[in-house]
C-alpha positions as a Markdown table, in Angstrom:
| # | Residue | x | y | z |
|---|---|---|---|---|
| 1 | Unk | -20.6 | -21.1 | -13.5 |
| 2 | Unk | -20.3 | -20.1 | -17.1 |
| 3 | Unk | -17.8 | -22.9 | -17.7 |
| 4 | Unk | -20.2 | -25.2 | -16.0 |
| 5 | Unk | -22.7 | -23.4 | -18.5 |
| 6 | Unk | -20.7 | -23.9 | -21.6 |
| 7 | Unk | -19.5 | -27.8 | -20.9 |
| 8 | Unk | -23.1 | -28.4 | -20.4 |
| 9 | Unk | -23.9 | -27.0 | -23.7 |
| 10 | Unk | -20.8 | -29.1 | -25.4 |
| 11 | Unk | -22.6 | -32.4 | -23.8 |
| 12 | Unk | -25.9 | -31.5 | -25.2 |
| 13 | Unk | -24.6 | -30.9 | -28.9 |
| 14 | Unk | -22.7 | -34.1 | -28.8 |
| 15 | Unk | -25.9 | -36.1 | -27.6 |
| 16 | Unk | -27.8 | -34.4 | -30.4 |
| 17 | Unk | -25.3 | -35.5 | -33.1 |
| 18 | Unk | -24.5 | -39.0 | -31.7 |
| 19 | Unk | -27.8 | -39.6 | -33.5 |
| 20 | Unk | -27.7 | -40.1 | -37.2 |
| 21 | Unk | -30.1 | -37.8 | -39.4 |
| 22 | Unk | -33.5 | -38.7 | -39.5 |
| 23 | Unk | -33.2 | -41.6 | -36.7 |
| 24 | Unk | -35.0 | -41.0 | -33.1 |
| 25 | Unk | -33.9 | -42.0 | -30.0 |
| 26 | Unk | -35.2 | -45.8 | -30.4 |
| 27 | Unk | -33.1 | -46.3 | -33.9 |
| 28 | Unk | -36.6 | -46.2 | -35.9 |
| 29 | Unk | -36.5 | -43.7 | -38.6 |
| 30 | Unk | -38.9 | -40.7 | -38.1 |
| 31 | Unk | -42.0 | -40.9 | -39.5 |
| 32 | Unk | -41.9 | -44.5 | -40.7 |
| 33 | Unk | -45.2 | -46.5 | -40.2 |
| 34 | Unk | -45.0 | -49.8 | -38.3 |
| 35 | Unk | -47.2 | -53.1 | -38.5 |
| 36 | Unk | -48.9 | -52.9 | -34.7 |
| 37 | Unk | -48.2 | -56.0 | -32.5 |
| 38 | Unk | -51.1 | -57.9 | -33.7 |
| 39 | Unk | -50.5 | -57.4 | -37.8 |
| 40 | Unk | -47.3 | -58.5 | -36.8 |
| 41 | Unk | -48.5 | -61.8 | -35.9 |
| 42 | Unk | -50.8 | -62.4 | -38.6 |
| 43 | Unk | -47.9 | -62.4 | -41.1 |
| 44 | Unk | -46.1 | -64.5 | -39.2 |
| 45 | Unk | -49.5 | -67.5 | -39.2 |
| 46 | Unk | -49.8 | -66.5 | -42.5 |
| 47 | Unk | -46.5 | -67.2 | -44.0 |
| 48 | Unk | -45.7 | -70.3 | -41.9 |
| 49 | Unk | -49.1 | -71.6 | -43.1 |
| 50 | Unk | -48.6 | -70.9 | -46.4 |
| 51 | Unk | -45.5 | -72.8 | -46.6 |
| 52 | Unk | -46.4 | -75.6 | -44.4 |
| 53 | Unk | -43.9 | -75.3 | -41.9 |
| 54 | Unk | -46.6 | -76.4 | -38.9 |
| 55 | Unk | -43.5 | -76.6 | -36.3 |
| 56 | Unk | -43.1 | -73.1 | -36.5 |
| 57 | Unk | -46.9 | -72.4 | -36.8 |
| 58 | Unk | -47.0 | -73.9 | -33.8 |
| 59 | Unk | -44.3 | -71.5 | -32.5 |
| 60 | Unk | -46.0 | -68.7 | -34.5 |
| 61 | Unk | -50.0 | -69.4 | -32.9 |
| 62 | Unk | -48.4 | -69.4 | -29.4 |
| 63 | Unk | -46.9 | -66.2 | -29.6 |
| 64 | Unk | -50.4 | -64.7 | -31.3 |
| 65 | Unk | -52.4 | -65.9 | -29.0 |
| 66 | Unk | -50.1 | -64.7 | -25.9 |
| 67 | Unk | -49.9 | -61.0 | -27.6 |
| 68 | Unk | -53.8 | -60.8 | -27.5 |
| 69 | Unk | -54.7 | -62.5 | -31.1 |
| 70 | Unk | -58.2 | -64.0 | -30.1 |
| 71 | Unk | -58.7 | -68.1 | -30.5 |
| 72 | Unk | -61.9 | -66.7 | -33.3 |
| 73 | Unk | -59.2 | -64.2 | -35.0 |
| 74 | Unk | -56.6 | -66.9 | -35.3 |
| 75 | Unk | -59.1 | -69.3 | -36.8 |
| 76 | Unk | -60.2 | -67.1 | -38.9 |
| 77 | Unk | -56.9 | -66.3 | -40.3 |
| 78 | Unk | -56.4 | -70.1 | -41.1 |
| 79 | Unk | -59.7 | -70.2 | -42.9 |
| 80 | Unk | -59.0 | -67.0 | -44.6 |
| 81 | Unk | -56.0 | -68.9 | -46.6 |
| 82 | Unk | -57.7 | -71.5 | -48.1 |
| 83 | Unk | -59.2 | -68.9 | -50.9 |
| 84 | Unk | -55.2 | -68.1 | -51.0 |
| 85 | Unk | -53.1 | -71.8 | -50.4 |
| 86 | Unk | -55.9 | -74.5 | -50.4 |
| 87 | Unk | -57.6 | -76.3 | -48.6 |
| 88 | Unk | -55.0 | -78.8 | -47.3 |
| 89 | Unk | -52.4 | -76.2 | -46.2 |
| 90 | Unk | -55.7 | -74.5 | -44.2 |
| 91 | Unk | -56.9 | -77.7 | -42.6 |
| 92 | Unk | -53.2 | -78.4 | -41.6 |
| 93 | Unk | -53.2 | -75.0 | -39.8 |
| 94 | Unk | -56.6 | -75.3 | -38.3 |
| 95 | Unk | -55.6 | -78.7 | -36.5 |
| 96 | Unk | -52.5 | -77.3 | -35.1 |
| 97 | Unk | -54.2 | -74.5 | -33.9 |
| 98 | Unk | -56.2 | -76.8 | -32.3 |
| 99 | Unk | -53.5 | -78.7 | -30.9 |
| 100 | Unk | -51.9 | -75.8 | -29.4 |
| 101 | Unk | -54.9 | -74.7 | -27.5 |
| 102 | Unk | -55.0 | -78.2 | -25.6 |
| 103 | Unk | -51.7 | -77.8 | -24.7 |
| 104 | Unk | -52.3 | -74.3 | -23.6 |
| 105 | Unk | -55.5 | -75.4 | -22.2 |
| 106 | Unk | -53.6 | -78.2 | -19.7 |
| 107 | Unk | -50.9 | -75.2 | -18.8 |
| 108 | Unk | -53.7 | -73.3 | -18.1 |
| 109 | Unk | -53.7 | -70.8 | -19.8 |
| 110 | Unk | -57.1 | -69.2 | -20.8 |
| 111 | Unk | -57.3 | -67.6 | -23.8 |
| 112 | Unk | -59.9 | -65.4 | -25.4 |
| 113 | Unk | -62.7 | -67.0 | -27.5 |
| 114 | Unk | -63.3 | -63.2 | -29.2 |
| 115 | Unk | -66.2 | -62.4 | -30.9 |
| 116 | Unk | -68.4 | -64.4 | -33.5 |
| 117 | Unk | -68.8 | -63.5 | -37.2 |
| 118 | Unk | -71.9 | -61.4 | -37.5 |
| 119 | Unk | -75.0 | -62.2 | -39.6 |
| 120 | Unk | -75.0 | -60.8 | -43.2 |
| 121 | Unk | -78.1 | -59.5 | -44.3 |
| 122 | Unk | -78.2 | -58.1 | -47.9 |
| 123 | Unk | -81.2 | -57.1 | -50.3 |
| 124 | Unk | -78.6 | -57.8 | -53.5 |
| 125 | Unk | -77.7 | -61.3 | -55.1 |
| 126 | Unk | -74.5 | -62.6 | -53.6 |
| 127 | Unk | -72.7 | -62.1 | -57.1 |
| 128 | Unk | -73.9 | -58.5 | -56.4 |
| 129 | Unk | -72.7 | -58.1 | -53.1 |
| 130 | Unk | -69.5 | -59.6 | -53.6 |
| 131 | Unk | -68.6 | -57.4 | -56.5 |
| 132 | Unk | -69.6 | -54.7 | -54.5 |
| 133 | Unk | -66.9 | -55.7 | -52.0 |
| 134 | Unk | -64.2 | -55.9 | -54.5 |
| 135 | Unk | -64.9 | -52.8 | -55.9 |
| 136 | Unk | -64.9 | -51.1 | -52.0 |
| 137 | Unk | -61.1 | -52.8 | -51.9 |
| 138 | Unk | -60.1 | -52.2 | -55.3 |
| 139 | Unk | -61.2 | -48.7 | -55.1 |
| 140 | Unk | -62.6 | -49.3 | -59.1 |
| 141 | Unk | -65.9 | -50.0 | -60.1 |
| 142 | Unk | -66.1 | -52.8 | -62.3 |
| 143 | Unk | -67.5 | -51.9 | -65.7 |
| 144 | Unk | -67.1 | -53.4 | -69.3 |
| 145 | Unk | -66.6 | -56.4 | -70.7 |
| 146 | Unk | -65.1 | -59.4 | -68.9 |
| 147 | Unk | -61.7 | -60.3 | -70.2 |
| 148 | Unk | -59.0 | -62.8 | -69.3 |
| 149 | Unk | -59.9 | -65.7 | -66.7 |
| 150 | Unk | -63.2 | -64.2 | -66.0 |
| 151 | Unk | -63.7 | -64.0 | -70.4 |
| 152 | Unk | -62.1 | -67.6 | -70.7 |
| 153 | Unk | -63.8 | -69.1 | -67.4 |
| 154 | Unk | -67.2 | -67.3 | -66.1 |
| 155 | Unk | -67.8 | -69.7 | -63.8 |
| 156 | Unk | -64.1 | -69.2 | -61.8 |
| 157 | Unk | -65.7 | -65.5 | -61.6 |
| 158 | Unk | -68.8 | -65.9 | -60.4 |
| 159 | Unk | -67.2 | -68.4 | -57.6 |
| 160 | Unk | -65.2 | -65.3 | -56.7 |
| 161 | Unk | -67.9 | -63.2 | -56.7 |
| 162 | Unk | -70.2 | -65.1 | -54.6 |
| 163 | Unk | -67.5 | -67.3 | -52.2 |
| 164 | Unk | -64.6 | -64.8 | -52.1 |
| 165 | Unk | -65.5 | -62.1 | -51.9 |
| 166 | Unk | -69.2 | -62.4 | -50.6 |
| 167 | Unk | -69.1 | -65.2 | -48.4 |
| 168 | Unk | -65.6 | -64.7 | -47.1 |
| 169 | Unk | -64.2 | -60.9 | -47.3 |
| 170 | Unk | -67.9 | -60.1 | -45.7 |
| 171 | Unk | -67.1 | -62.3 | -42.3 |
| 172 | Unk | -66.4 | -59.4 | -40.0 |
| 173 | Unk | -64.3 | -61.0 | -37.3 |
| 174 | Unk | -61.5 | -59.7 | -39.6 |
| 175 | Unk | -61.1 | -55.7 | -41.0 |
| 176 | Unk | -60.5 | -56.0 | -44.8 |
| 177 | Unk | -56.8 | -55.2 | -44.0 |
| 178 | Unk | -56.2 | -57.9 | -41.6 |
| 179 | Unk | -57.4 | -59.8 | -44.6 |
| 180 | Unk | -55.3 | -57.8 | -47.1 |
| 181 | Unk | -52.0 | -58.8 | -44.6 |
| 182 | Unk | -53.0 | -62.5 | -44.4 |
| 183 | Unk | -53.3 | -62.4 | -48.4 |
| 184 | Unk | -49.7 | -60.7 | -49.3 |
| 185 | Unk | -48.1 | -62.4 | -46.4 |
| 186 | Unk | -49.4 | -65.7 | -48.1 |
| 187 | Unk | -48.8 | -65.1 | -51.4 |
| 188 | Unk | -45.1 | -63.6 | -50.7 |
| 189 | Unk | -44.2 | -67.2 | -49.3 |
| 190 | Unk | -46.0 | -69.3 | -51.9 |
| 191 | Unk | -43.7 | -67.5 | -54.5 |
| 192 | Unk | -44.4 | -67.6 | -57.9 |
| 193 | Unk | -47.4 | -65.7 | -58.2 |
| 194 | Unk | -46.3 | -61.9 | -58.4 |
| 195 | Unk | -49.4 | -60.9 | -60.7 |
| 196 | Unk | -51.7 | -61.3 | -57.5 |
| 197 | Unk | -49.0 | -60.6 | -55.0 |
| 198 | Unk | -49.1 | -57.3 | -56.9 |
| 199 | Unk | -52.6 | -56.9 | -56.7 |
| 200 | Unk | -53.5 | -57.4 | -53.4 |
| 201 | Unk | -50.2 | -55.2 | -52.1 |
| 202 | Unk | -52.6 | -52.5 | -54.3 |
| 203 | Unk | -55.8 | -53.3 | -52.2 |
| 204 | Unk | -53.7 | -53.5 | -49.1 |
| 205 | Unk | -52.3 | -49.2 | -50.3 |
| 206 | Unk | -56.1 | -48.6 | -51.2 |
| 207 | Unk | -57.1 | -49.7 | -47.7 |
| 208 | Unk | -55.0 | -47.4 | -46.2 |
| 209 | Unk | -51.5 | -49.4 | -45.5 |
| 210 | Unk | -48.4 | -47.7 | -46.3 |
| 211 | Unk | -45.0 | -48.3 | -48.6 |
| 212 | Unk | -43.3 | -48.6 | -44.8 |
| 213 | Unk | -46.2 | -50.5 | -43.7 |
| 214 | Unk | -45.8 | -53.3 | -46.4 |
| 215 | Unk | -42.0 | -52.9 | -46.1 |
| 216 | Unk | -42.0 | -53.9 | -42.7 |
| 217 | Unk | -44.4 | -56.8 | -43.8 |
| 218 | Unk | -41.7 | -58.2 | -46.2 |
| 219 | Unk | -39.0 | -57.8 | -43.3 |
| 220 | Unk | -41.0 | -60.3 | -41.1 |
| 221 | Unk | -41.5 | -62.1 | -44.0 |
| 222 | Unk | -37.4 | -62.2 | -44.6 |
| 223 | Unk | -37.0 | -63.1 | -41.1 |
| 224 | Unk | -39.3 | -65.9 | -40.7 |
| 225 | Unk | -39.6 | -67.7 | -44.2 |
| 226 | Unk | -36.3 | -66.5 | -45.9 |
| 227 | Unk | -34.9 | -63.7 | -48.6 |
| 228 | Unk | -35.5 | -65.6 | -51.5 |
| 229 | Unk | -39.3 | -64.4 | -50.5 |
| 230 | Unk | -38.6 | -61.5 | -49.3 |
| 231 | Unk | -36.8 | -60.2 | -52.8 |
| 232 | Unk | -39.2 | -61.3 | -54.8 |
| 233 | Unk | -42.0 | -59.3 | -52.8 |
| 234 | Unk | -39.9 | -56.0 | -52.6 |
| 235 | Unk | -39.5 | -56.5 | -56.6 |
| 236 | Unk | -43.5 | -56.6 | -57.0 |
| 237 | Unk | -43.7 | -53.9 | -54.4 |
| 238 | Unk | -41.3 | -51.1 | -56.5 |
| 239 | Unk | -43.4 | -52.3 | -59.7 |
| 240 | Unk | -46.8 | -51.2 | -57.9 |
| 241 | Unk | -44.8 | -48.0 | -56.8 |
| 242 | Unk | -43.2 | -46.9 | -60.2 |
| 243 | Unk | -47.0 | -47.8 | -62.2 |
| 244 | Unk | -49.2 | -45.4 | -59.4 |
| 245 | Unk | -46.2 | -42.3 | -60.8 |
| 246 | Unk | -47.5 | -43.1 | -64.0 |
């Protein structure tokens, strides 16, 4: 009996170390925060979107739509990135979407409409609500003179004032982070615009999303669109990081 005792304990210690520090059981490290299911897939529309790669948007907008995405949240995700990639990379998205619910449709398979945006009533001027929107995700109020593009062009402003952030960010088929995700998942594969790739990974933090959280994003990012991407997104991400010590 007290071998059988101590041979039991020798299993349990070696079960216990075949586990390297600070792993669990399923290989995730402890404590790190995870994109759910559904974020997941937004990244994934987003990015193949962004870089107009409709074959695997396709691929991408089946597998959302399976998971739970709802045919009004995917749509919405394609509109979404026009503010972000234009018009012609949204419109491209918007009429594969649409080609992949006929197919769907004669397989049939029924998917969710999902809700409808609600009504916005407001007592301010648009300009005044959508300022009041950016400073609820900048987490700043916005006070002083204008400089830079809004200095230089006023009128590129006020359109995201009233459009942006008024018309759009206010849409509440999508939480502000879902729109935060589509943003940085969008501007990560566009490349070449780290300044606002920076500042929306800092509305994404203010919002509540994690360093793991956006890690994880630029993983599916490297995974789906390539590490050219990916690197340059981890870069801007350790230059947010090192200016909040500051």
């Amino acid at each position: 009996m007290k071998n059988h005792h101590s041979i039991f304990l020798l299993a349990l210690i070696a079960l216990v170390f075949c586990f390297p520090a600070g792993m669990n059981a399923q290989g995730k490290p402890q404590g790190a925060e995870m994109l759910d299911a559904r974020q997941r897939h937004i990244v994934t529309i987003s990015s193949f979107t962004a870089k107009g790669d409709l074959e695997s948007l396709g691929k991408a907008l089946n597998a959302g739509l399976d998971a739970g995405l709802t045919i009004n949240e995917t749509k919405e995700v394609l509109v979404h990135l026009y503010a972000y990639c234009g018009f012609p990379r949204s419109l491209q998205g918007i009429n594969t979407l649409i080609a992949v619910l006929e197919e769907r449709k004669a397989k049939g398979l029924v998917d969710r409409v999902g809700k409808e945006a609600s009504p916005v009533e407001s007592p301010v001027t648009k300009y005044q609500q959508g300022k009041k929107v950016l400073e609820t995700l900048t987490g700043r109020p916005e006070t002083g003179l204008k400089t830079g593009y809004a200095a230089f062009s006023p009128e590129i402003e006020v359109f995201l004032k009233e459009h942006l952030f008024a018309d759009l960010f206010t849409r509440d088929i999508l939480s502000y982070t879902d729109r935060e995700i589509t943003t940085v998942s969008a501007l990560i594969s566009l490349g070449g615009v780290e300044p606002m790739m920076q500042s929306h990974m800092g509305i994404a933090m203010n919002l509540g999303m994690s360093e793991s959280q956006l890690r994880h994003l630029l993983s599916i990012v490297e995974s789906n669109v390539g590490k050219k991407e990916a690197e340059s997104g981890r870069k801007v991400l350790s230059a947010l990081l090192a200016s909040k010590k500051k």
